[in-house]
HTML snippet that shows the backbone in 3Dmol.js (N, CA, C, O; Angstrom):
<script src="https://3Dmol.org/build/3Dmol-min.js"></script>
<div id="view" style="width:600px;height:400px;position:relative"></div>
<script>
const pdb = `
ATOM      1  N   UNK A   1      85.420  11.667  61.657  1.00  0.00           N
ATOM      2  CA  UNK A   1      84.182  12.332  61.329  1.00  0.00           C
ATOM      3  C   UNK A   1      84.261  12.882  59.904  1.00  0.00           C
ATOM      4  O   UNK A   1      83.500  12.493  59.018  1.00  0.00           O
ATOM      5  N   UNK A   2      85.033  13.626  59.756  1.00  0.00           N
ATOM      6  CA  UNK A   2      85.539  13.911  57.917  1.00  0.00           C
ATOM      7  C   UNK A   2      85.830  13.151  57.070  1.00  0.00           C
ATOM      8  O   UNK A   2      85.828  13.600  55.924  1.00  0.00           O
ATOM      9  N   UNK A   3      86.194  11.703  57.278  1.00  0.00           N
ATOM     10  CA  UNK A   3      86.189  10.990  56.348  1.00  0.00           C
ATOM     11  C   UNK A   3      84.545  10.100  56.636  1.00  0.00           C
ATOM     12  O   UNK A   3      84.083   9.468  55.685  1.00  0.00           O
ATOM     13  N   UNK A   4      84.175  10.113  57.279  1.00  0.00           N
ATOM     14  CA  UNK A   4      82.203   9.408  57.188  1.00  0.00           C
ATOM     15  C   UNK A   4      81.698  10.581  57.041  1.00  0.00           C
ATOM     16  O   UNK A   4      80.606  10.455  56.487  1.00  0.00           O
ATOM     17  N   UNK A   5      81.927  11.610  57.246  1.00  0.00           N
ATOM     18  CA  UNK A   5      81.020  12.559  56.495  1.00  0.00           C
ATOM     19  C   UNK A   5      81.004  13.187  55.387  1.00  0.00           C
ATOM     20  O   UNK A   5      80.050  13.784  54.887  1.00  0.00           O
ATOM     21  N   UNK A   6      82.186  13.049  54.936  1.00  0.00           N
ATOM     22  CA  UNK A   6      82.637  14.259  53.659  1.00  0.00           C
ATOM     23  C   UNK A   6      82.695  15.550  53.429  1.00  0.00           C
ATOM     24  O   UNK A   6      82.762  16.069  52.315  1.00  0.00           O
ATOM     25  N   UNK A   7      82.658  16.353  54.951  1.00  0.00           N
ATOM     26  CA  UNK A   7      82.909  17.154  55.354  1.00  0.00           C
ATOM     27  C   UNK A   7      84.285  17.134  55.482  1.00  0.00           C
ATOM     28  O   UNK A   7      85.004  16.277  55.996  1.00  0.00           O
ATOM     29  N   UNK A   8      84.617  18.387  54.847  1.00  0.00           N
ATOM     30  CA  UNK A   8      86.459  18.367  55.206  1.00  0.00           C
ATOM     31  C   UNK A   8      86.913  18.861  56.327  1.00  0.00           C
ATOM     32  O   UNK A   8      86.353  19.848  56.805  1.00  0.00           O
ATOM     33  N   UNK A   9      88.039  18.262  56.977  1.00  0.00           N
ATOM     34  CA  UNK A   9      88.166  18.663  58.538  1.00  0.00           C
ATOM     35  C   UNK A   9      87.969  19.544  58.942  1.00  0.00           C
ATOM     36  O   UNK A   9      87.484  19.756  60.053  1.00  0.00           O
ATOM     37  N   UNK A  10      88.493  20.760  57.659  1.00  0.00           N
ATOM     38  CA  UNK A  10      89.012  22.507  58.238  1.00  0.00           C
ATOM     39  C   UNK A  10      88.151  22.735  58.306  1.00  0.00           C
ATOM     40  O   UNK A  10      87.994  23.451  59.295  1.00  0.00           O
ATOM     41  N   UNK A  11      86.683  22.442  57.436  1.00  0.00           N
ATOM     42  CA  UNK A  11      85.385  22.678  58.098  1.00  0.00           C
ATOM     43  C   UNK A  11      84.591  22.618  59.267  1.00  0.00           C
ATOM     44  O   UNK A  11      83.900  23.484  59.803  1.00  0.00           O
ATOM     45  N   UNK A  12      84.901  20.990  59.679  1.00  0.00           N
ATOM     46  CA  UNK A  12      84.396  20.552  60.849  1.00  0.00           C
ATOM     47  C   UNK A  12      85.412  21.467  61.991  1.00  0.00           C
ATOM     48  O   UNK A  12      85.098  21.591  63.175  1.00  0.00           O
ATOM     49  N   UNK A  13      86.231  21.857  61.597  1.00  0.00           N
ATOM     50  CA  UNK A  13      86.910  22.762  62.849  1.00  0.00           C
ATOM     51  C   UNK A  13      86.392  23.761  62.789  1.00  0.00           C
ATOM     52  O   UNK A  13      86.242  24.439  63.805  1.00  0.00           O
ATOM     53  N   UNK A  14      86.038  24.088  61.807  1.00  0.00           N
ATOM     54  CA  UNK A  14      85.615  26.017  62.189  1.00  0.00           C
ATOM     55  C   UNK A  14      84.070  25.508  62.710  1.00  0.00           C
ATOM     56  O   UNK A  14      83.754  26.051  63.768  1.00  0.00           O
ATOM     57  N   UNK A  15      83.095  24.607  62.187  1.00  0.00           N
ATOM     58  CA  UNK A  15      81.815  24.655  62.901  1.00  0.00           C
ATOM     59  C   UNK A  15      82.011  24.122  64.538  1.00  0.00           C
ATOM     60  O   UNK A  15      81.157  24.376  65.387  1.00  0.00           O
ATOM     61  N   UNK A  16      83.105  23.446  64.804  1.00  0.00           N
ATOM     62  CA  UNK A  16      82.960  22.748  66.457  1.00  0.00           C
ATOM     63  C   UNK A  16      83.277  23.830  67.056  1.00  0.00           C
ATOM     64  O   UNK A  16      82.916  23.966  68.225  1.00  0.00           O
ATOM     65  N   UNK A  17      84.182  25.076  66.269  1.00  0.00           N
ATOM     66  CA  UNK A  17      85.053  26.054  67.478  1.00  0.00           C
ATOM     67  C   UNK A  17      84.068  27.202  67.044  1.00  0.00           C
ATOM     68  O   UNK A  17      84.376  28.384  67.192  1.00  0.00           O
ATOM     69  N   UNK A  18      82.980  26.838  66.550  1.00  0.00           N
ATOM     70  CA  UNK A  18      81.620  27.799  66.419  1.00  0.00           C
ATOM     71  C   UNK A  18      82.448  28.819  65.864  1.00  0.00           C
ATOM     72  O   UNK A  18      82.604  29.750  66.654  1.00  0.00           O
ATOM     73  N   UNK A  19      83.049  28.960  64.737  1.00  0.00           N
ATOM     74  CA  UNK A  19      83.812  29.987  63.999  1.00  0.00           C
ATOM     75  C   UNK A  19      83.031  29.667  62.680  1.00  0.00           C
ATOM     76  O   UNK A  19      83.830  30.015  61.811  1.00  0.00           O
ATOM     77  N   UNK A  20      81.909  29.197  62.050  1.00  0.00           N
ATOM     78  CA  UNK A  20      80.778  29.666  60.824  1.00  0.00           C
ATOM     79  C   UNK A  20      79.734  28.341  61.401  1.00  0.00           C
ATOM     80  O   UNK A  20      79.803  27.557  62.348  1.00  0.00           O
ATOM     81  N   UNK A  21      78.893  28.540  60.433  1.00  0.00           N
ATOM     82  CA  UNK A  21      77.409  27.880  60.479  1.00  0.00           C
ATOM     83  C   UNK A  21      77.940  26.935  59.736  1.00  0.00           C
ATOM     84  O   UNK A  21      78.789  27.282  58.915  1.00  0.00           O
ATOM     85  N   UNK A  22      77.496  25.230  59.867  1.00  0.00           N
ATOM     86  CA  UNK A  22      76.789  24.848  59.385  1.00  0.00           C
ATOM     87  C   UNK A  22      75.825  24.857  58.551  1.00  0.00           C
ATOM     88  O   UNK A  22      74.754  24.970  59.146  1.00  0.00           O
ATOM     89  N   UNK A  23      75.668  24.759  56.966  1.00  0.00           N
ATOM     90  CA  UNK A  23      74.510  24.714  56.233  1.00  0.00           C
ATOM     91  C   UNK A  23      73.814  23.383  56.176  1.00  0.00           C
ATOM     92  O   UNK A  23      74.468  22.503  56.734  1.00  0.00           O
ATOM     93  N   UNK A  24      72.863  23.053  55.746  1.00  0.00           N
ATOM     94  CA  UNK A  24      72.080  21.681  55.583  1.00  0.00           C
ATOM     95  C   UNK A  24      72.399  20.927  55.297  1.00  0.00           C
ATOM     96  O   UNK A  24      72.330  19.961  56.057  1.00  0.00           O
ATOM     97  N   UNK A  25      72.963  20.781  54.055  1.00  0.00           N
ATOM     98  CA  UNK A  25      73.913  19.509  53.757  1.00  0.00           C
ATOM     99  C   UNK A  25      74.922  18.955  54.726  1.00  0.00           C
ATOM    100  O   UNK A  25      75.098  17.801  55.117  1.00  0.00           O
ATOM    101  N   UNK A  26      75.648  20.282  55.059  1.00  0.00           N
ATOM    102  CA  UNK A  26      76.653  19.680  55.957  1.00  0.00           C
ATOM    103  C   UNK A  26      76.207  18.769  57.387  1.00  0.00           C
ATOM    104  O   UNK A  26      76.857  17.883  57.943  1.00  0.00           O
ATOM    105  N   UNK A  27      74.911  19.313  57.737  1.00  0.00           N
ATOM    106  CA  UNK A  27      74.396  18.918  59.119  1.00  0.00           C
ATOM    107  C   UNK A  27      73.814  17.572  58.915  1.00  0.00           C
ATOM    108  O   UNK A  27      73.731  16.721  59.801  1.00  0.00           O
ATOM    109  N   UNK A  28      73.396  17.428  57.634  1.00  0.00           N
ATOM    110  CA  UNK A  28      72.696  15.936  57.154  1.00  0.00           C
ATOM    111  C   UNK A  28      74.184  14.710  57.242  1.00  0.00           C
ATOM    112  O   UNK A  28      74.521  13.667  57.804  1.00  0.00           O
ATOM    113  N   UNK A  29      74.675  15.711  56.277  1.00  0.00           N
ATOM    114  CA  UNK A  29      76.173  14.527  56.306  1.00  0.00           C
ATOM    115  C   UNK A  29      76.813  14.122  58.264  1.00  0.00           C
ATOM    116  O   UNK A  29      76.896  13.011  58.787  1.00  0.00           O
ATOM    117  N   UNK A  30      77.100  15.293  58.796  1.00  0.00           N
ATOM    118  CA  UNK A  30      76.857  14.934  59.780  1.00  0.00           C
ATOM    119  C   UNK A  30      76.260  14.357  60.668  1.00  0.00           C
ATOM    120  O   UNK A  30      76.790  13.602  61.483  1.00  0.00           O
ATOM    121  N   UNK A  31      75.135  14.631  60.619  1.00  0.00           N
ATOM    122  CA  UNK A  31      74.097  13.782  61.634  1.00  0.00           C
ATOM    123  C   UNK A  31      74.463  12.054  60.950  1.00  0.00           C
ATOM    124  O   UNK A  31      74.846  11.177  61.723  1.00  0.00           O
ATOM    125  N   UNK A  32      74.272  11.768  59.409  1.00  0.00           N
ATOM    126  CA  UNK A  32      74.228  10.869  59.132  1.00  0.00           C
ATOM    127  C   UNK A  32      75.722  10.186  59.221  1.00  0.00           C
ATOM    128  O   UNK A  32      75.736   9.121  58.603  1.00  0.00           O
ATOM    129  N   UNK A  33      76.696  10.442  59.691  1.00  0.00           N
ATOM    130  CA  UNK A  33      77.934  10.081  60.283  1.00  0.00           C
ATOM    131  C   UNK A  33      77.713   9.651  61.564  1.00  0.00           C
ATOM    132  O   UNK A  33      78.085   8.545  61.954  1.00  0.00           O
ATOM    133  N   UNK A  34      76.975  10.664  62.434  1.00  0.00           N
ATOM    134  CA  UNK A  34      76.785  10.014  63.561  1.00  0.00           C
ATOM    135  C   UNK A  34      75.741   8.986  63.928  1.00  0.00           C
ATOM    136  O   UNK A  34      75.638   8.274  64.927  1.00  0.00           O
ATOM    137  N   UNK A  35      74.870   9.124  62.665  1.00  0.00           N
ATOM    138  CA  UNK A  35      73.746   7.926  62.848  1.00  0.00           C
ATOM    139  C   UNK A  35      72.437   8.342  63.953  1.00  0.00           C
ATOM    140  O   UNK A  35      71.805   7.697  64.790  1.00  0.00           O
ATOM    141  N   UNK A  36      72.418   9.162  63.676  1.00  0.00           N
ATOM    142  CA  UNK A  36      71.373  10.080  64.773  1.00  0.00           C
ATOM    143  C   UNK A  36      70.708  10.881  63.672  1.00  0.00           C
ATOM    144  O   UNK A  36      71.295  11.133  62.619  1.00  0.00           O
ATOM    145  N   UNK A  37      69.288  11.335  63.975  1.00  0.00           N
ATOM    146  CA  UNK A  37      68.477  11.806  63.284  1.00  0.00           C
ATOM    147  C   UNK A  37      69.126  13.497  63.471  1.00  0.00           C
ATOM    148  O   UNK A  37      69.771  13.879  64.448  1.00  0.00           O
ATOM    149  N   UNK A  38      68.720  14.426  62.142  1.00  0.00           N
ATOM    150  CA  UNK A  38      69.070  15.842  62.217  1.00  0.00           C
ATOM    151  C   UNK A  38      68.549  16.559  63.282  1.00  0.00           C
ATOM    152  O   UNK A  38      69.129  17.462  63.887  1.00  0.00           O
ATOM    153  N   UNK A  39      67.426  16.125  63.495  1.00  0.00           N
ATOM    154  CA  UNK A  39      66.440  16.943  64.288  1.00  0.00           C
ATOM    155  C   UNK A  39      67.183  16.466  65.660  1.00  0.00           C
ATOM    156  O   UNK A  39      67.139  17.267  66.593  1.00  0.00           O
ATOM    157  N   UNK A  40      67.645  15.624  65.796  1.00  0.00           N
ATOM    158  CA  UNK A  40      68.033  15.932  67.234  1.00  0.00           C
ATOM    159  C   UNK A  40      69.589  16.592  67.446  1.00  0.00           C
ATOM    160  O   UNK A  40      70.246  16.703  68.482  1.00  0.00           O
ATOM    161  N   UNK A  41      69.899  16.969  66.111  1.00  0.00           N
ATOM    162  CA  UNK A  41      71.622  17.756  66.518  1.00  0.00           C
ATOM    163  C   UNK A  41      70.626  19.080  66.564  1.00  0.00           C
ATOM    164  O   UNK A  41      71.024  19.801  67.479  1.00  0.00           O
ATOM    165  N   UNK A  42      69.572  19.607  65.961  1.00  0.00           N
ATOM    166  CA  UNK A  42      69.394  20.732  66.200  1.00  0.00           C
ATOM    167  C   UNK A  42      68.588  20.777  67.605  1.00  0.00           C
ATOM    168  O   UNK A  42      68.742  21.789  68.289  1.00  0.00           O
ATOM    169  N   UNK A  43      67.891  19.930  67.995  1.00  0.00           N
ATOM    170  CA  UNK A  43      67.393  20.035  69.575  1.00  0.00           C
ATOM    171  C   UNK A  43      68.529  20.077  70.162  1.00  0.00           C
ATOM    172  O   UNK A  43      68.648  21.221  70.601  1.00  0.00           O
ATOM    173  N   UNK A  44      69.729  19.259  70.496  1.00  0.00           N
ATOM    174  CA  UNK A  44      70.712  19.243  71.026  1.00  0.00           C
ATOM    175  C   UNK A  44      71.746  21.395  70.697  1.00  0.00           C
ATOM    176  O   UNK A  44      72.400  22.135  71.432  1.00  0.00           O
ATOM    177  N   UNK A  45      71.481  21.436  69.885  1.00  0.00           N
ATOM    178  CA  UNK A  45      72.192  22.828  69.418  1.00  0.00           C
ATOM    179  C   UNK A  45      71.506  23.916  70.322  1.00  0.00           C
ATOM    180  O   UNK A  45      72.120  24.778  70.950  1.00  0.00           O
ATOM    181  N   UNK A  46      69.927  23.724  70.291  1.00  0.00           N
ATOM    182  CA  UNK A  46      69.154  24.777  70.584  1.00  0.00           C
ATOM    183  C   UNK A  46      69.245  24.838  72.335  1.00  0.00           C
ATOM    184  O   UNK A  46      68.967  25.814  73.031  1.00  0.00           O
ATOM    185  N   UNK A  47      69.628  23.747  72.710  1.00  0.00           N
ATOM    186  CA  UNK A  47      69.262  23.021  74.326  1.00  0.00           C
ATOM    187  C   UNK A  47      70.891  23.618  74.773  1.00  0.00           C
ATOM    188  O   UNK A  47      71.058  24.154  75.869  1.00  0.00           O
ATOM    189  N   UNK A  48      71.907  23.467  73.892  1.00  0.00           N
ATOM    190  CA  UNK A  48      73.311  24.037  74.296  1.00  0.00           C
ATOM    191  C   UNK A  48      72.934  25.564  74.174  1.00  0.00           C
ATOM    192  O   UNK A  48      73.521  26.174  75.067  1.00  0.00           O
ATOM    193  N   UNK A  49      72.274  26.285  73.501  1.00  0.00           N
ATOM    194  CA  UNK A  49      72.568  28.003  73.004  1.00  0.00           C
ATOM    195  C   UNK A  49      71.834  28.163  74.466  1.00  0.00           C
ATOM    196  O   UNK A  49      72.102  29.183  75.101  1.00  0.00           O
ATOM    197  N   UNK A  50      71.120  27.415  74.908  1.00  0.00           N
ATOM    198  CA  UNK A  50      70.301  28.246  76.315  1.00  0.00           C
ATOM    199  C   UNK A  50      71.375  28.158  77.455  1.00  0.00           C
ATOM    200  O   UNK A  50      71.357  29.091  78.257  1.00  0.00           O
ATOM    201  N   UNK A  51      72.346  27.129  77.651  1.00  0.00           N
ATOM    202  CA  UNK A  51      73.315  26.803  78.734  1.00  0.00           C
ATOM    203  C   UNK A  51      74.634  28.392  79.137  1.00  0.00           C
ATOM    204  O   UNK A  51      75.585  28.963  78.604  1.00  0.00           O
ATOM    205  N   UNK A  52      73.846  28.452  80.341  1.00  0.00           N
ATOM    206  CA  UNK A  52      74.730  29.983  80.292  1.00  0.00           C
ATOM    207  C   UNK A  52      76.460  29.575  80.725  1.00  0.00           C
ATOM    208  O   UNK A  52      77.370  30.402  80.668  1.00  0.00           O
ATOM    209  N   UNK A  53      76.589  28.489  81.045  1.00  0.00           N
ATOM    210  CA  UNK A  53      78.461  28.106  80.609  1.00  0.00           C
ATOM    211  C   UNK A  53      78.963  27.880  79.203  1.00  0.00           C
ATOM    212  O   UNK A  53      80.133  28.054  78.861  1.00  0.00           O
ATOM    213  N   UNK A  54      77.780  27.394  78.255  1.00  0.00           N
ATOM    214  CA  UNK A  54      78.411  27.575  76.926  1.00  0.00           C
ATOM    215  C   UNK A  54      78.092  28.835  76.239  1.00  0.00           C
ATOM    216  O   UNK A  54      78.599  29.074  75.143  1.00  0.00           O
ATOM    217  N   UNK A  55      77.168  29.775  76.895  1.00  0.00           N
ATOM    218  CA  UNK A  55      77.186  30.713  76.303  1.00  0.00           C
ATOM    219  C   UNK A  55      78.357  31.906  76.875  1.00  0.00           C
ATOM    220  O   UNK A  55      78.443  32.901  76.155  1.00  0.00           O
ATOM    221  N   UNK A  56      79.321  31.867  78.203  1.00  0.00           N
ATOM    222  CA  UNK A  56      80.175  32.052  78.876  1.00  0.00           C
ATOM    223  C   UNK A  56      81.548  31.780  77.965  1.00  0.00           C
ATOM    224  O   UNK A  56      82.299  32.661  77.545  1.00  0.00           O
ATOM    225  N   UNK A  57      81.655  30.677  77.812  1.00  0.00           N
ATOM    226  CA  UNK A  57      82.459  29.672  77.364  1.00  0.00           C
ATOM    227  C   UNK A  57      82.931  30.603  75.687  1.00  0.00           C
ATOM    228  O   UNK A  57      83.998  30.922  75.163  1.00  0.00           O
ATOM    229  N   UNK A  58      81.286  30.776  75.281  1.00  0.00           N
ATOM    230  CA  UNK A  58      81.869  31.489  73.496  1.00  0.00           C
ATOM    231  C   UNK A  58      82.005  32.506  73.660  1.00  0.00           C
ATOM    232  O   UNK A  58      83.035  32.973  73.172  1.00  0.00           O
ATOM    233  N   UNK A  59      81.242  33.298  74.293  1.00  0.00           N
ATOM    234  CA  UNK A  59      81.747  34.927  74.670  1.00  0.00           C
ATOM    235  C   UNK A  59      83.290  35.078  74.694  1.00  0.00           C
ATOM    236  O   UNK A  59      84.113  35.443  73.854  1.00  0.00           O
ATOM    237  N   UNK A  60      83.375  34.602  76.152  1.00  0.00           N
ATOM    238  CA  UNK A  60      85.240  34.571  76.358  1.00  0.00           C
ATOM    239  C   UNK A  60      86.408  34.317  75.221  1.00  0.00           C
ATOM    240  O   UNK A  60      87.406  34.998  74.986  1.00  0.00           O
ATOM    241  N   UNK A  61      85.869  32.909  74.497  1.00  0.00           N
ATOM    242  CA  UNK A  61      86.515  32.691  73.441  1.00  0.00           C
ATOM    243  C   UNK A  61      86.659  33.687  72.066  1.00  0.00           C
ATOM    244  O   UNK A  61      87.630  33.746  71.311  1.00  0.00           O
ATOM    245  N   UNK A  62      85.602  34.318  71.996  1.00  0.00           N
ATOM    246  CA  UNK A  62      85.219  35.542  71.026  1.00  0.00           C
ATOM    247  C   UNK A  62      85.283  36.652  71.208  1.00  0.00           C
ATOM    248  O   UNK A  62      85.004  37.423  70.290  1.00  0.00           O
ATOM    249  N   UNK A  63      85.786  37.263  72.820  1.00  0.00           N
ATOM    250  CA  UNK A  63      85.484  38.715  72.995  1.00  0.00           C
ATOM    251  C   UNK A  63      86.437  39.848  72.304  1.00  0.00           C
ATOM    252  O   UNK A  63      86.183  41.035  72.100  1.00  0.00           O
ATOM    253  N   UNK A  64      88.255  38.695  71.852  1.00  0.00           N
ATOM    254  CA  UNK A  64      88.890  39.760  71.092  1.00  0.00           C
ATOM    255  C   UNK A  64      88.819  39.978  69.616  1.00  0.00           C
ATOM    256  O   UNK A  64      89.574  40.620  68.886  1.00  0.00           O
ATOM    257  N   UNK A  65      87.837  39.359  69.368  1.00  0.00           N
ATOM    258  CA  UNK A  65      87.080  39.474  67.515  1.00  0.00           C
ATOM    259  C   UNK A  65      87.092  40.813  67.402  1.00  0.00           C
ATOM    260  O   UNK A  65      86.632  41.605  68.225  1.00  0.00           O
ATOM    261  N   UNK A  66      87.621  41.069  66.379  1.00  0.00           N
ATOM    262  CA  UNK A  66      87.736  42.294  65.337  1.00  0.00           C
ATOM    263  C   UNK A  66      86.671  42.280  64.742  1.00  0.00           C
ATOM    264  O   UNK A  66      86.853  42.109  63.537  1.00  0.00           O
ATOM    265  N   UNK A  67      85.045  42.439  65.178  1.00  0.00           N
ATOM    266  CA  UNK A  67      84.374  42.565  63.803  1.00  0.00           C
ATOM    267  C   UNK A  67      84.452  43.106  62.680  1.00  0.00           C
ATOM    268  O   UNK A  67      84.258  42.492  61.631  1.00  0.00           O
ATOM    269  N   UNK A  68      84.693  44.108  62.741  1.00  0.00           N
ATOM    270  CA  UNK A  68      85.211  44.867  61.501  1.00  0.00           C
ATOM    271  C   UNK A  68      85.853  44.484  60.548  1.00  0.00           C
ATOM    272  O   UNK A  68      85.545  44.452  59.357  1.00  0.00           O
ATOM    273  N   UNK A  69      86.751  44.189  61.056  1.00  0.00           N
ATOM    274  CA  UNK A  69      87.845  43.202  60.100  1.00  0.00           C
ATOM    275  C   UNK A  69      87.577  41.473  59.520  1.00  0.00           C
ATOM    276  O   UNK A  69      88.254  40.835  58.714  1.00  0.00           O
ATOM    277  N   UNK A  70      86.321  41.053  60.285  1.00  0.00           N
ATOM    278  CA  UNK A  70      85.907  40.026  60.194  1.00  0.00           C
ATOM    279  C   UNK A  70      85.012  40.214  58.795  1.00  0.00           C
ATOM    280  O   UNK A  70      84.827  39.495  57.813  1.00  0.00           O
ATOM    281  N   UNK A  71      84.550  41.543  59.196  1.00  0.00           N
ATOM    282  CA  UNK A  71      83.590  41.414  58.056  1.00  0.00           C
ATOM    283  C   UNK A  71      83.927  42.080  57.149  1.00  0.00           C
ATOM    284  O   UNK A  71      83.004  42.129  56.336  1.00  0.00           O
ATOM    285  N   UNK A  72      84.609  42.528  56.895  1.00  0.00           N
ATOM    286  CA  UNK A  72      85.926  43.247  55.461  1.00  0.00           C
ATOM    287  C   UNK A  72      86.061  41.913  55.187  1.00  0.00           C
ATOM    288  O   UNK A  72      85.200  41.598  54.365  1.00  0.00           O
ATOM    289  N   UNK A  73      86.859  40.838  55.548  1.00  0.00           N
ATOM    290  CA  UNK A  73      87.304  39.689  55.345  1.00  0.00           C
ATOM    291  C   UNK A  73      86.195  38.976  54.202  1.00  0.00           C
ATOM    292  O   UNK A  73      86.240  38.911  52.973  1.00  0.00           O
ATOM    293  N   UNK A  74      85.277  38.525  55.119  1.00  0.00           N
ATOM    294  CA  UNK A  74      83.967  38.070  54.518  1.00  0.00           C
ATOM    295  C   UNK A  74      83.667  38.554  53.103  1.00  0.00           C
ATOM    296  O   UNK A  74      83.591  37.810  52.126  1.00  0.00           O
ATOM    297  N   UNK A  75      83.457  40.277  53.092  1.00  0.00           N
ATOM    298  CA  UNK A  75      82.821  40.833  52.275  1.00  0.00           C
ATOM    299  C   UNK A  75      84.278  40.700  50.641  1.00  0.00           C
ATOM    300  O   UNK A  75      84.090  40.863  49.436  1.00  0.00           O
ATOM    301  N   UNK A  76      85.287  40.430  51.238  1.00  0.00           N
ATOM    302  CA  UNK A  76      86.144  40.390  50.237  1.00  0.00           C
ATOM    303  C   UNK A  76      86.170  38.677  49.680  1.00  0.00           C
ATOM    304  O   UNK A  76      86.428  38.315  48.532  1.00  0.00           O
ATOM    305  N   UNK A  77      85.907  37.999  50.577  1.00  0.00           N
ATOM    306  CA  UNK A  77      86.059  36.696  50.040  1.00  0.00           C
ATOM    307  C   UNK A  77      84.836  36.290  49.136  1.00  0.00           C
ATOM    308  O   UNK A  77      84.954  35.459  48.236  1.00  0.00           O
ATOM    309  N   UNK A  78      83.500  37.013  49.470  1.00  0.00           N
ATOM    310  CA  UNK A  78      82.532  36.773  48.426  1.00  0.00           C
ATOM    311  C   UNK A  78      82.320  37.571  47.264  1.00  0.00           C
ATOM    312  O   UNK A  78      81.565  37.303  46.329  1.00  0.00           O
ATOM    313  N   UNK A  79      83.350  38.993  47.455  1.00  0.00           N
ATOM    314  CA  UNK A  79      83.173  39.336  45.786  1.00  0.00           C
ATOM    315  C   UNK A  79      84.342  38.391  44.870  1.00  0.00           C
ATOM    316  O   UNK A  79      84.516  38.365  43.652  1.00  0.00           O
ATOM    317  N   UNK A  80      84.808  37.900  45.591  1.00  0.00           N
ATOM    318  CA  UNK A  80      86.032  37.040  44.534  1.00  0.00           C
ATOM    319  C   UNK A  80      84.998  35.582  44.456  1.00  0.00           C
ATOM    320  O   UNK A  80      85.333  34.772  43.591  1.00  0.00           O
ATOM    321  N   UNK A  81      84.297  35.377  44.950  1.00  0.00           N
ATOM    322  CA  UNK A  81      83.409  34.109  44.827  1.00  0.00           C
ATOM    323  C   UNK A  81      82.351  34.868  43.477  1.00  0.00           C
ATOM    324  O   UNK A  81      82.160  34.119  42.519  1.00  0.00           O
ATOM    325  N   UNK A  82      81.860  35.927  43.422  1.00  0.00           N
ATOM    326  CA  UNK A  82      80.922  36.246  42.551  1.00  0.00           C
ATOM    327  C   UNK A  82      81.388  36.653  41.158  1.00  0.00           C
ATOM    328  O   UNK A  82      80.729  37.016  40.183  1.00  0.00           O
ATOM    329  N   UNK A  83      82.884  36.474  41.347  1.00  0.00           N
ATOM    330  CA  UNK A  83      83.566  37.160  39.733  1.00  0.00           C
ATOM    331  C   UNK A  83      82.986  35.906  38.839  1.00  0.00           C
ATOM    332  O   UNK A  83      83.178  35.874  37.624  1.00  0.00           O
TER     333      UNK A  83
END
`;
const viewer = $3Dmol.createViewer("view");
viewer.addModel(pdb, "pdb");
viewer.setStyle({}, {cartoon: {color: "spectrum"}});
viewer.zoomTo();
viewer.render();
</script>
């Protein structure tokens, strides 16, 4: 998938293990890897966020998140992006 998309793996891992978003480009390159129109990874996205086992499924996987520290993290990695 990272080499037909040009998405780099470590990417495609953090969007499959729903650890960041997807932006547009990336979802185009994607979709167009899989050869399927965009609009249906986002019907398909929107049709998974309603499924209460995948919404089970990310909870569990996410419940020992540090927000705090998540977002210190964040907030430090984009002032070094804005120098």
């Amino acid at each position: 998938m990272a080499a037909k998309s040009g998405v780099p793996y470590s990417t495609l891992r953090k969007i499959f293990d729903l650890n960041t978003v997807a932006d547009y480009e990336q979802l185009h390159r994607i979709a167009d890897a899989l050869k399927m129109p965009l609009s249906q990874i986002i019907t398909d996205a929107d049709e998974l966020s309603k499924d209460p086992e995948v919404i089970s499924d990310f909870e569990t996987s996410h419940e020992n998140i540090d927000i705090d520290k998540w977002a210190d993290r964040i907030r430090t990695e984009d002032s070094i992006k804005t120098r």
